[in-house]
DOKE-881446 format. One record per atom (N, C-alpha, C): residue in one letter; chain; atom name; x, y, z. Coordinates in Angstrom, 2 decimals, always signed. Each point is the difference from the previous one (the first is absolute). Example, Ala and Ser with C-alpha at 12.3 -4.5 7.8 and 13.67 -1.06 7.14 Angstrom:
<atom torlum="A" drenke="A" migu="N" px="+13.19" py="-5.69" pz="+7.80"/>
<atom torlum="A" drenke="A" migu="CA" px="-0.89" py="+1.19" pz="+0.00"/>
<atom torlum="A" drenke="A" migu="C" px="+0.90" py="+1.20" pz="+0.00"/>
<atom torlum="S" drenke="A" migu="N" px="-0.35" py="+1.05" pz="-0.72"/>
<atom torlum="S" drenke="A" migu="CA" px="+0.82" py="+1.19" pz="+0.06"/>
<atom torlum="S" drenke="A" migu="C" px="-0.77" py="+1.09" pz="+0.73"/>
This chain:
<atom torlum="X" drenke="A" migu="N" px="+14.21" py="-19.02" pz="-9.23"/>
<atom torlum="X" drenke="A" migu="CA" px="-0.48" py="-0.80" pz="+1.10"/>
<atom torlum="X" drenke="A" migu="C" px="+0.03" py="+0.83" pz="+1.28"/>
<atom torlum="X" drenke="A" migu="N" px="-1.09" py="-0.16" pz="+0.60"/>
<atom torlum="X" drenke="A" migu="CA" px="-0.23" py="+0.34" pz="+1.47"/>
<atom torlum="X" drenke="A" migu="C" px="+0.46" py="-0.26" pz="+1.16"/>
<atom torlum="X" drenke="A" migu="N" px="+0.68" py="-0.06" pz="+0.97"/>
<atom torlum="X" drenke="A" migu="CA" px="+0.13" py="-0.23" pz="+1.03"/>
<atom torlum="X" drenke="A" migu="C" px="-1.08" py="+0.12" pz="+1.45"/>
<atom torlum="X" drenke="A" migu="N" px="-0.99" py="-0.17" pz="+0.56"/>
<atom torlum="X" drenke="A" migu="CA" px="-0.18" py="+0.31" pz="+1.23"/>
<atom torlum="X" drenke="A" migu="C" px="+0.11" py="-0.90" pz="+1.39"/>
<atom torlum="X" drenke="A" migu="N" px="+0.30" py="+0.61" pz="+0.81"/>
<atom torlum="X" drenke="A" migu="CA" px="+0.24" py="-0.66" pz="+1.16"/>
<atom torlum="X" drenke="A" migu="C" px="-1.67" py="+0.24" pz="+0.92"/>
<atom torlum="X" drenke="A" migu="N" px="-0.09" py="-1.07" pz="+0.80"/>
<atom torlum="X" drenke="A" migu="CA" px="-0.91" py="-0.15" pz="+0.81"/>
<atom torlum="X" drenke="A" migu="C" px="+0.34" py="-0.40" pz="+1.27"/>
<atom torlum="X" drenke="A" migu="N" px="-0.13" py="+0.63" pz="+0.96"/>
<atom torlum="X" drenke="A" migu="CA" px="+0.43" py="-1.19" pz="+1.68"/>
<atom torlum="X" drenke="A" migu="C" px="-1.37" py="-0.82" pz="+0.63"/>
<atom torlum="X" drenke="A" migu="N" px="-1.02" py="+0.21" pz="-0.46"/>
<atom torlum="X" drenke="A" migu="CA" px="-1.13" py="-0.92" pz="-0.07"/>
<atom torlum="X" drenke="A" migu="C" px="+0.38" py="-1.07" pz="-0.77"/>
<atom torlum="X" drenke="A" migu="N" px="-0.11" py="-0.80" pz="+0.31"/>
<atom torlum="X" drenke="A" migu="CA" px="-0.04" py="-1.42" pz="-1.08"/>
<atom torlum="X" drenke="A" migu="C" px="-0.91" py="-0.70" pz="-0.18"/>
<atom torlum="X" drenke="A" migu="N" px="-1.42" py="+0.61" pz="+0.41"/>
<atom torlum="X" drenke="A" migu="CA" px="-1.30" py="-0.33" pz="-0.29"/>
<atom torlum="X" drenke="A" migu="C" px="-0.85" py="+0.64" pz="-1.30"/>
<atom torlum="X" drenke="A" migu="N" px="+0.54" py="+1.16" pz="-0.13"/>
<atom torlum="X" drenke="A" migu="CA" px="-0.66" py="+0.75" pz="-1.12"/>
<atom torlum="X" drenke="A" migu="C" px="+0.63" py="-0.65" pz="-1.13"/>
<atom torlum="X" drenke="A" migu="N" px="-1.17" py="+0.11" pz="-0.98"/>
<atom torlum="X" drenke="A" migu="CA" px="+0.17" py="-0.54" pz="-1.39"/>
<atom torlum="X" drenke="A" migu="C" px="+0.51" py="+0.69" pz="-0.79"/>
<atom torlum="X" drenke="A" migu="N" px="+0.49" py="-0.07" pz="-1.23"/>
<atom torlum="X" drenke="A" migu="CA" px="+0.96" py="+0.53" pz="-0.57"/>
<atom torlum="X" drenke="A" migu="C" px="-0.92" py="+1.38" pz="-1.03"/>
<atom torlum="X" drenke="A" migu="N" px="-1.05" py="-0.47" pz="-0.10"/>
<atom torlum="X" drenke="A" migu="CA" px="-1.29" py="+1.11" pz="-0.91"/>
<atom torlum="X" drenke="A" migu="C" px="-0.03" py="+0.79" pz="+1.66"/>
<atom torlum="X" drenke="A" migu="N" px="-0.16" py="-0.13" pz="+0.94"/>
<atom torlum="X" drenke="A" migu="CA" px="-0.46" py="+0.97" pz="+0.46"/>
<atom torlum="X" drenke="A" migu="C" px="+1.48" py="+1.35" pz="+0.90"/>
<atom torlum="X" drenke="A" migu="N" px="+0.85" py="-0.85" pz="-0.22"/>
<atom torlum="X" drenke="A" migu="CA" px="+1.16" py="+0.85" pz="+0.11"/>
<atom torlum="X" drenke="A" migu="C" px="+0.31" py="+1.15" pz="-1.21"/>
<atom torlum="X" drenke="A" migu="N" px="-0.27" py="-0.63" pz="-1.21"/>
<atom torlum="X" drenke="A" migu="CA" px="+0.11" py="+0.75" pz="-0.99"/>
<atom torlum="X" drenke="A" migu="C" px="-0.91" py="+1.41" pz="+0.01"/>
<atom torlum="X" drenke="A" migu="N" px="-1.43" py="-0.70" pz="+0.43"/>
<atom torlum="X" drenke="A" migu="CA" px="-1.19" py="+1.30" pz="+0.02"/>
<atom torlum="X" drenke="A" migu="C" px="+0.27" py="+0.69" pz="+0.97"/>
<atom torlum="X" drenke="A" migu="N" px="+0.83" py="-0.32" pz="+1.08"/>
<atom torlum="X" drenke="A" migu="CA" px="+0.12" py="+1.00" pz="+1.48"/>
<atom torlum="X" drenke="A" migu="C" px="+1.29" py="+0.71" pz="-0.83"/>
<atom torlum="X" drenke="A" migu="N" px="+0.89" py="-0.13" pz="-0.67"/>
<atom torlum="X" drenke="A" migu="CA" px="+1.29" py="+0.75" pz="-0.62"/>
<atom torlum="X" drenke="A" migu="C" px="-0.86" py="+0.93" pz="-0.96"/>
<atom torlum="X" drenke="A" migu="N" px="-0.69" py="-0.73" pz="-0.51"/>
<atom torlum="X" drenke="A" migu="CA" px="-0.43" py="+0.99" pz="-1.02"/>
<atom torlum="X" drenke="A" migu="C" px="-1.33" py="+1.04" pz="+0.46"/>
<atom torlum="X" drenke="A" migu="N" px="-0.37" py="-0.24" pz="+1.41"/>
<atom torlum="X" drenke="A" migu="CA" px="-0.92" py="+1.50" pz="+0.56"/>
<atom torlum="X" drenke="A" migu="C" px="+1.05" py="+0.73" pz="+0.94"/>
<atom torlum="X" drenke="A" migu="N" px="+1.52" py="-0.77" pz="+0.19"/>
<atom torlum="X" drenke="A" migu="CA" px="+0.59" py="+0.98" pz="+0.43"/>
<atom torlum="X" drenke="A" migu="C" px="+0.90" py="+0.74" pz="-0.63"/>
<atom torlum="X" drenke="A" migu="N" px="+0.21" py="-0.08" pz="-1.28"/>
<atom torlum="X" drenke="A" migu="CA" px="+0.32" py="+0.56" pz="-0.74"/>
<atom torlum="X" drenke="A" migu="C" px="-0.74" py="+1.19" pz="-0.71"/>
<atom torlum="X" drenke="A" migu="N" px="-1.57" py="-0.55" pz="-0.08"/>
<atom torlum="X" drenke="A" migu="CA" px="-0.73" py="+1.64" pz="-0.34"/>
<atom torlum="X" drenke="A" migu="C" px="+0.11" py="+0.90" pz="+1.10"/>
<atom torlum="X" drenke="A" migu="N" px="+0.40" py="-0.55" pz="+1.07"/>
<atom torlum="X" drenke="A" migu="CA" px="-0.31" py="+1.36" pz="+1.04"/>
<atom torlum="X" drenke="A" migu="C" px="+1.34" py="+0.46" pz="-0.11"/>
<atom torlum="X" drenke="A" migu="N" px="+1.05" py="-0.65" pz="-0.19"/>
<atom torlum="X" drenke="A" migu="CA" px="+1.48" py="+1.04" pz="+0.15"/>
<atom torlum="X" drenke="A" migu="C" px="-0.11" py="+0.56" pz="-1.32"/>
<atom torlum="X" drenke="A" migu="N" px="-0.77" py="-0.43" pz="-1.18"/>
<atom torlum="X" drenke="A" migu="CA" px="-0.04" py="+1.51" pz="-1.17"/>
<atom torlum="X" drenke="A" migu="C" px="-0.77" py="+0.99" pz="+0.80"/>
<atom torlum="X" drenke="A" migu="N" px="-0.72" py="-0.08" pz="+0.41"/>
<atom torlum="X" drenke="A" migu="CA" px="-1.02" py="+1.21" pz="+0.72"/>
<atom torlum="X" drenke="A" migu="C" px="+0.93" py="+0.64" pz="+0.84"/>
<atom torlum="X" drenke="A" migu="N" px="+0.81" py="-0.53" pz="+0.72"/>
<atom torlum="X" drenke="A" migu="CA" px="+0.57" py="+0.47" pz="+1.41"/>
<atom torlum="X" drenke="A" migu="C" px="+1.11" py="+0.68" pz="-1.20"/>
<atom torlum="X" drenke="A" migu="N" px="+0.63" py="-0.23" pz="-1.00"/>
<atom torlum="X" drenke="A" migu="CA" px="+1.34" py="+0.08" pz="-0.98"/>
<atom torlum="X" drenke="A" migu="C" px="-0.97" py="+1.61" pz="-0.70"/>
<atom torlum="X" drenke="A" migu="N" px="-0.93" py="-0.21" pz="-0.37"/>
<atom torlum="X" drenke="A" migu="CA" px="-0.89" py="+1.51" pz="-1.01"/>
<atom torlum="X" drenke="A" migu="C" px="+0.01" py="+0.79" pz="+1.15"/>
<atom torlum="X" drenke="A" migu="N" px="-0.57" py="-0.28" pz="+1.21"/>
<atom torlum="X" drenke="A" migu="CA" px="-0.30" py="+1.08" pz="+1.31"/>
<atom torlum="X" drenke="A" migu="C" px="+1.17" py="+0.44" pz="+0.36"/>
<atom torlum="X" drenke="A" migu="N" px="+1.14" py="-0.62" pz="+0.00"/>
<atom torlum="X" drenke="A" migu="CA" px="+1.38" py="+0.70" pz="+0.72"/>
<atom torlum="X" drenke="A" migu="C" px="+0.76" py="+0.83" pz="-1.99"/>
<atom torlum="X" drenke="A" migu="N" px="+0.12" py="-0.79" pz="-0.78"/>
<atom torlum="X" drenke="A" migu="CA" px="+0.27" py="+0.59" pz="-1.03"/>
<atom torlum="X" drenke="A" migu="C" px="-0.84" py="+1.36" pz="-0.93"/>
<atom torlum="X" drenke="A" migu="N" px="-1.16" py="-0.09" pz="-0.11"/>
<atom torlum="X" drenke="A" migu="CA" px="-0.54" py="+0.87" pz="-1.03"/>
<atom torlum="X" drenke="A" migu="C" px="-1.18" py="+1.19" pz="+1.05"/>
<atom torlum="X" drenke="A" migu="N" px="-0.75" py="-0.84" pz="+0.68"/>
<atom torlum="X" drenke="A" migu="CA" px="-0.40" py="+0.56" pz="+1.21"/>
<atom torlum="X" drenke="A" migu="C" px="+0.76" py="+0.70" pz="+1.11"/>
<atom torlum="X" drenke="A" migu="N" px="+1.30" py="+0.40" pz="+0.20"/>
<atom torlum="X" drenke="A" migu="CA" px="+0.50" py="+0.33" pz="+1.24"/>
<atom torlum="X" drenke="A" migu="C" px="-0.45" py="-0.32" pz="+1.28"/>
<atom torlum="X" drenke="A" migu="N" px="-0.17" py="-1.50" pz="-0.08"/>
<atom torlum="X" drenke="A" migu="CA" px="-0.49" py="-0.24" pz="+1.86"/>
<atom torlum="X" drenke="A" migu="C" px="+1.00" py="+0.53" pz="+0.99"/>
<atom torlum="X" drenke="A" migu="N" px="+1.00" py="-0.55" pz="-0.03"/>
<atom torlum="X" drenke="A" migu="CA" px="+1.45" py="+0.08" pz="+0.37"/>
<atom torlum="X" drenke="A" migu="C" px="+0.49" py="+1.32" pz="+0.49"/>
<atom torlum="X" drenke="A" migu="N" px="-0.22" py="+0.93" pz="-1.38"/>
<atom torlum="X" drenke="A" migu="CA" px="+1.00" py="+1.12" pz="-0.06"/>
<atom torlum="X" drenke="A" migu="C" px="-0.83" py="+1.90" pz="+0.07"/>
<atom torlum="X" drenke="A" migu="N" px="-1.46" py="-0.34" pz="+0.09"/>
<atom torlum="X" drenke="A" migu="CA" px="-0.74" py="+0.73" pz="-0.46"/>
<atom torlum="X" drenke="A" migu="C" px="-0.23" py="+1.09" pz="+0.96"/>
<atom torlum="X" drenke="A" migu="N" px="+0.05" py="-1.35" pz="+1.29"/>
<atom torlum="X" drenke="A" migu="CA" px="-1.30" py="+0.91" pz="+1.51"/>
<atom torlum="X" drenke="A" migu="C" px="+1.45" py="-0.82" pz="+1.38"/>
<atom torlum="X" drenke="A" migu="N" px="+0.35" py="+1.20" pz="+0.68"/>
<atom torlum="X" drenke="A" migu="CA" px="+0.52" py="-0.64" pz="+1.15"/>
<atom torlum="X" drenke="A" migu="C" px="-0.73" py="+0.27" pz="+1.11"/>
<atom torlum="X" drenke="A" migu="N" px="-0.35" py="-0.87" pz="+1.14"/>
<atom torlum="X" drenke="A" migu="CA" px="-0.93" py="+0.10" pz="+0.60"/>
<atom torlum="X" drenke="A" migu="C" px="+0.19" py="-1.16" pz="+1.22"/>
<atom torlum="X" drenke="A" migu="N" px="-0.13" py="+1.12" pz="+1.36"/>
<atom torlum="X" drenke="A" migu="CA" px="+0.71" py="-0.88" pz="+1.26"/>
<atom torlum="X" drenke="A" migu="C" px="-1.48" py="-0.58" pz="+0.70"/>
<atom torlum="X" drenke="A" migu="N" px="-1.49" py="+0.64" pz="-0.55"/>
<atom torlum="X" drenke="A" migu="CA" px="-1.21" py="-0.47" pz="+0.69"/>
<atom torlum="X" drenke="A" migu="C" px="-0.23" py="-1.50" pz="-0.92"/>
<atom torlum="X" drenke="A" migu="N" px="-0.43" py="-1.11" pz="+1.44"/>
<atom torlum="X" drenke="A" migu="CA" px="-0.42" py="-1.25" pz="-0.65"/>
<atom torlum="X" drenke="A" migu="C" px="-1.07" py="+0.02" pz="-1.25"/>
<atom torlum="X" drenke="A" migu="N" px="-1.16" py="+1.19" pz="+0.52"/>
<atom torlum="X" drenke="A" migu="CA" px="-1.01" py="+0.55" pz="-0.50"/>
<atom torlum="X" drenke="A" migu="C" px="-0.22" py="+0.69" pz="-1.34"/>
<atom torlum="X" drenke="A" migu="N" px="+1.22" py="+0.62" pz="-0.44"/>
<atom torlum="X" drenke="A" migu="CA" px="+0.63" py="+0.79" pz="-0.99"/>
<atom torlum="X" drenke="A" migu="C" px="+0.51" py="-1.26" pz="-1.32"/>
<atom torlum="X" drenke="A" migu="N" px="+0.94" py="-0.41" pz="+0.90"/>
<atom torlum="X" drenke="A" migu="CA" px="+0.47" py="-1.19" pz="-1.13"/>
<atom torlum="X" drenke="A" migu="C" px="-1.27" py="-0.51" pz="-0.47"/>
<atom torlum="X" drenke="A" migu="N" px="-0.72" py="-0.61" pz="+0.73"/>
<atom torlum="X" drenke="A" migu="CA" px="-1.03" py="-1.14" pz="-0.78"/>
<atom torlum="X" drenke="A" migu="C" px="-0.69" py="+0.82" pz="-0.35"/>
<atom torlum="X" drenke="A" migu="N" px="-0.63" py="+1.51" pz="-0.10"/>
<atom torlum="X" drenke="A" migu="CA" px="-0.57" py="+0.51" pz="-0.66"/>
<atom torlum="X" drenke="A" migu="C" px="+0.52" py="-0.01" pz="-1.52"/>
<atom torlum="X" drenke="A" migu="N" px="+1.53" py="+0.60" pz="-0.34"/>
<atom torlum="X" drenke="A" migu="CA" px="+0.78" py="+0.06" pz="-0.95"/>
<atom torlum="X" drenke="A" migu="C" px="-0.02" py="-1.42" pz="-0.72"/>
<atom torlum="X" drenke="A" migu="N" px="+0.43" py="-1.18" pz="+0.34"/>
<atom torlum="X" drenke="A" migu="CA" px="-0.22" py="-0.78" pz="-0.41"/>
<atom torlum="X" drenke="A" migu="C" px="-1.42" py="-0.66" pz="-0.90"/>
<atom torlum="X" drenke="A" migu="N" px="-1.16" py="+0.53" pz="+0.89"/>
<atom torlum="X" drenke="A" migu="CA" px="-1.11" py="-0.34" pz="-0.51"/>
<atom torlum="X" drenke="A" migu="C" px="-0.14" py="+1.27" pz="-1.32"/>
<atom torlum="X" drenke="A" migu="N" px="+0.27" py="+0.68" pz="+0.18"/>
<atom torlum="X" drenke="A" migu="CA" px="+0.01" py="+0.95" pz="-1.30"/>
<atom torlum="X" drenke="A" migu="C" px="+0.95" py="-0.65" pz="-0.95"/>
<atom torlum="X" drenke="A" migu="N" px="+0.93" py="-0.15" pz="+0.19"/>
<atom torlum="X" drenke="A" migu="CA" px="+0.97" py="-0.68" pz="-1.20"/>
<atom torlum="X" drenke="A" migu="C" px="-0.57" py="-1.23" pz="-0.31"/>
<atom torlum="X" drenke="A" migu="N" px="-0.59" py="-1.02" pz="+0.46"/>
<atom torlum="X" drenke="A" migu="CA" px="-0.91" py="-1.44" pz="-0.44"/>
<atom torlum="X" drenke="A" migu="C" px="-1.02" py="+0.45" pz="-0.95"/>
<atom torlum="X" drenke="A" migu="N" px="-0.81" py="+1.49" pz="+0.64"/>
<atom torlum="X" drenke="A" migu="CA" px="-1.29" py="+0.32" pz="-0.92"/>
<atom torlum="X" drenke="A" migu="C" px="+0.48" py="+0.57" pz="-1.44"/>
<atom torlum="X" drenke="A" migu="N" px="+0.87" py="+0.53" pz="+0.38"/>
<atom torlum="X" drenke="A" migu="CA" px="+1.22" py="+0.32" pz="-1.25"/>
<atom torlum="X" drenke="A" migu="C" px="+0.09" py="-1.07" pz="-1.11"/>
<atom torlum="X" drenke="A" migu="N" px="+0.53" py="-1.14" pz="+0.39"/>
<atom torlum="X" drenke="A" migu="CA" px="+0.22" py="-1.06" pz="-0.69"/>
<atom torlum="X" drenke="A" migu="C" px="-1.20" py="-1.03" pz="-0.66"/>
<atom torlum="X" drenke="A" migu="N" px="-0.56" py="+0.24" pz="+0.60"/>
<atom torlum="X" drenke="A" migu="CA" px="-1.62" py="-0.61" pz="-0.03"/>
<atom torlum="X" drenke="A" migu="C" px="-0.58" py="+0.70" pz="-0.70"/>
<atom torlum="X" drenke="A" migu="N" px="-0.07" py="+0.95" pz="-0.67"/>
<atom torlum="X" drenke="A" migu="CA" px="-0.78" py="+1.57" pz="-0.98"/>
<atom torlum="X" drenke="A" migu="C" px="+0.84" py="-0.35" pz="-1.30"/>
<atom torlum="X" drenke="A" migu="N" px="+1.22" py="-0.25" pz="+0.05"/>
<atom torlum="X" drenke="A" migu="CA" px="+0.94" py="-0.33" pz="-0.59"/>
<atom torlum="X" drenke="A" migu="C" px="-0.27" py="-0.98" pz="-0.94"/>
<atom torlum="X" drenke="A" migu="N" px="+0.22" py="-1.18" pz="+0.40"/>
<atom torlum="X" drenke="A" migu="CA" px="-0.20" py="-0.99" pz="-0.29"/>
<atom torlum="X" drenke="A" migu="C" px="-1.79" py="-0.71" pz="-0.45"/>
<atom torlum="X" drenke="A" migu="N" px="-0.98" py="+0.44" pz="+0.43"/>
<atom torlum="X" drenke="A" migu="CA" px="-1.33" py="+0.52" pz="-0.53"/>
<atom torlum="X" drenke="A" migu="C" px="+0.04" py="+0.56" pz="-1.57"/>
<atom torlum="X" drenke="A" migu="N" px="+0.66" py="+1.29" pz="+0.31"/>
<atom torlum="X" drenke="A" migu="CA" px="+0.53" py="+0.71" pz="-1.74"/>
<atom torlum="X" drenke="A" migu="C" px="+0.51" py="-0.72" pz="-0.97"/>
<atom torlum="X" drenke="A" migu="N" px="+1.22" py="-0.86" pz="+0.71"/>
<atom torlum="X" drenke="A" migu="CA" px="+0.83" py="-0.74" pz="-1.26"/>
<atom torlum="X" drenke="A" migu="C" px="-1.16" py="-0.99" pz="-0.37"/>
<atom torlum="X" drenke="A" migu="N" px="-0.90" py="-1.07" pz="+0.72"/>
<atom torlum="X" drenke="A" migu="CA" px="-0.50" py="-0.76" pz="-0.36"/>
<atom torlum="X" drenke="A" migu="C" px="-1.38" py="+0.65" pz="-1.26"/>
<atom torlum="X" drenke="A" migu="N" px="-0.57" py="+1.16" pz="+1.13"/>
<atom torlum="X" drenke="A" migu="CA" px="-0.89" py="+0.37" pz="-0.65"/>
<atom torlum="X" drenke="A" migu="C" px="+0.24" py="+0.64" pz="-1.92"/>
<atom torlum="X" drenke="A" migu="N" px="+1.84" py="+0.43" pz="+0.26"/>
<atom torlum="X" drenke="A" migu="CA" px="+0.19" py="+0.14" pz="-1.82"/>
<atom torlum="X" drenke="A" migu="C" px="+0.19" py="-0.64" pz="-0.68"/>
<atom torlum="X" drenke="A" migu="N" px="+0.64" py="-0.76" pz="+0.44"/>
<atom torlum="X" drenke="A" migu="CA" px="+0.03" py="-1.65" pz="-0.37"/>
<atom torlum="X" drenke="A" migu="C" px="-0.91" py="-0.63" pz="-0.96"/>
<atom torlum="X" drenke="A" migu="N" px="-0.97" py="+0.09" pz="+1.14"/>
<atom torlum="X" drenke="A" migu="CA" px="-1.00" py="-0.80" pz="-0.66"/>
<atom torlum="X" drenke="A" migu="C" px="-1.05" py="+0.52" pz="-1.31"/>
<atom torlum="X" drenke="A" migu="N" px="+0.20" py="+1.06" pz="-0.12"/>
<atom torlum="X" drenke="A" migu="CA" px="-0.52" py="+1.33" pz="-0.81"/>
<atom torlum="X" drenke="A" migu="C" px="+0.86" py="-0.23" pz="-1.29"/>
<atom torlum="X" drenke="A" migu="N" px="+1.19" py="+0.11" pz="+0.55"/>
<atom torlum="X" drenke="A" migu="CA" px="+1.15" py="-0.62" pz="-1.39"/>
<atom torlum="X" drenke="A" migu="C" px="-0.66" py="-0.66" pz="-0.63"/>
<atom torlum="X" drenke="A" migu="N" px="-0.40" py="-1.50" pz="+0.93"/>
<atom torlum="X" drenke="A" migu="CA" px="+0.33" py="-0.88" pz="-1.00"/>
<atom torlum="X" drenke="A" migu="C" px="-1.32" py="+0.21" pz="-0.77"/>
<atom torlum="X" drenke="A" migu="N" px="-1.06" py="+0.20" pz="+0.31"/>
<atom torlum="X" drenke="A" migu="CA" px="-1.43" py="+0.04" pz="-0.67"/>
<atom torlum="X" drenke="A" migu="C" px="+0.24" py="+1.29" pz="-0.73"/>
<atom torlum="X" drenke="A" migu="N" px="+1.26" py="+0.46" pz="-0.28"/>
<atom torlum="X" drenke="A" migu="CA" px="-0.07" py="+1.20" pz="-1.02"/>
<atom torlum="X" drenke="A" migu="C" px="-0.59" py="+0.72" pz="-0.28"/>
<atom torlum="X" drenke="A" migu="N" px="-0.29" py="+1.00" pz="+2.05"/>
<atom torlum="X" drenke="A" migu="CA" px="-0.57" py="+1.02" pz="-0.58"/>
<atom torlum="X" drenke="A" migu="C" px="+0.52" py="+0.89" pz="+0.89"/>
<atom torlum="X" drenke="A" migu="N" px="+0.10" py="+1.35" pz="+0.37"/>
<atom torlum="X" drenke="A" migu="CA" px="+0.40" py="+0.87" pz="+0.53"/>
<atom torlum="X" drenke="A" migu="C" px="+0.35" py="-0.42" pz="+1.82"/>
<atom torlum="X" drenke="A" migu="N" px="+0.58" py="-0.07" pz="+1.16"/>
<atom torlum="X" drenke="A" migu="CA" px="+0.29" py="-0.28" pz="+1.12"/>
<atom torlum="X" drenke="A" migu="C" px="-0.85" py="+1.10" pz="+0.49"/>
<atom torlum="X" drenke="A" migu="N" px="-0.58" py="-0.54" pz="+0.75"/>
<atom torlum="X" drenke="A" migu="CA" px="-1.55" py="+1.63" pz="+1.41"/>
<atom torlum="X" drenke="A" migu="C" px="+0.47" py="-1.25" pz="+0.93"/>
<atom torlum="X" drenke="A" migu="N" px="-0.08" py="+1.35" pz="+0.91"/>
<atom torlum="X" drenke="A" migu="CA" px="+0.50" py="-0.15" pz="+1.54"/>
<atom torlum="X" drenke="A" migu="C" px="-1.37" py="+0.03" pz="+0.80"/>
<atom torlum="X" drenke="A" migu="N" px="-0.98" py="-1.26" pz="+0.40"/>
<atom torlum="X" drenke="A" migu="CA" px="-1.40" py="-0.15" pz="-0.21"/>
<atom torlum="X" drenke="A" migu="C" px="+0.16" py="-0.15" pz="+2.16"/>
<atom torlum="X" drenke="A" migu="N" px="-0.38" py="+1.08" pz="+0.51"/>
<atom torlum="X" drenke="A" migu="CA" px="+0.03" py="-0.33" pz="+1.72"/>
<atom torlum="X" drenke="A" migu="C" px="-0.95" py="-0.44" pz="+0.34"/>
């Protein structure tokens, strides 16, 4: 069983669930980018300009990524060889 808390007491109980559950895909994204990606640990960097550059490289990172897994995926299952189709 679930627990969530709400301090709205207008929102319905389906749509609390769907706001938990799109904020939950973004902390796996934010969880792969600091874990497997090195967002975090990779690039130190004191320009505002620098960071969000770095950052946007580590998103395109994850996004190429995740493209691949789907794209072998789906190759799997129709049982035939995985191509990386750009």
């Amino acid at each position: 069983m679930i627990t969530l808390l709400c301090t709205d007491i207008t929102v319905d109980k389906e749509d609390i669930l769907r706001i938990y559950a799109n904020r939950r895909d973004i902390e796996v994204v934010f969880k792969v980018s600091k874990d497997l990606l090195n967002l975090n640990k990779e690039f130190k960097a004191v320009s505002f300009d620098m960071i969000i550059s770095h950052i946007s490289i580590v998103f395109t990172r994850y996004m190429i990524l995740e493209y691949i897994k789907k794209n072998t995926r789906r190759h799997q299952i129709l049982n035939k060889k995985p191509v990386l189709v750009l």
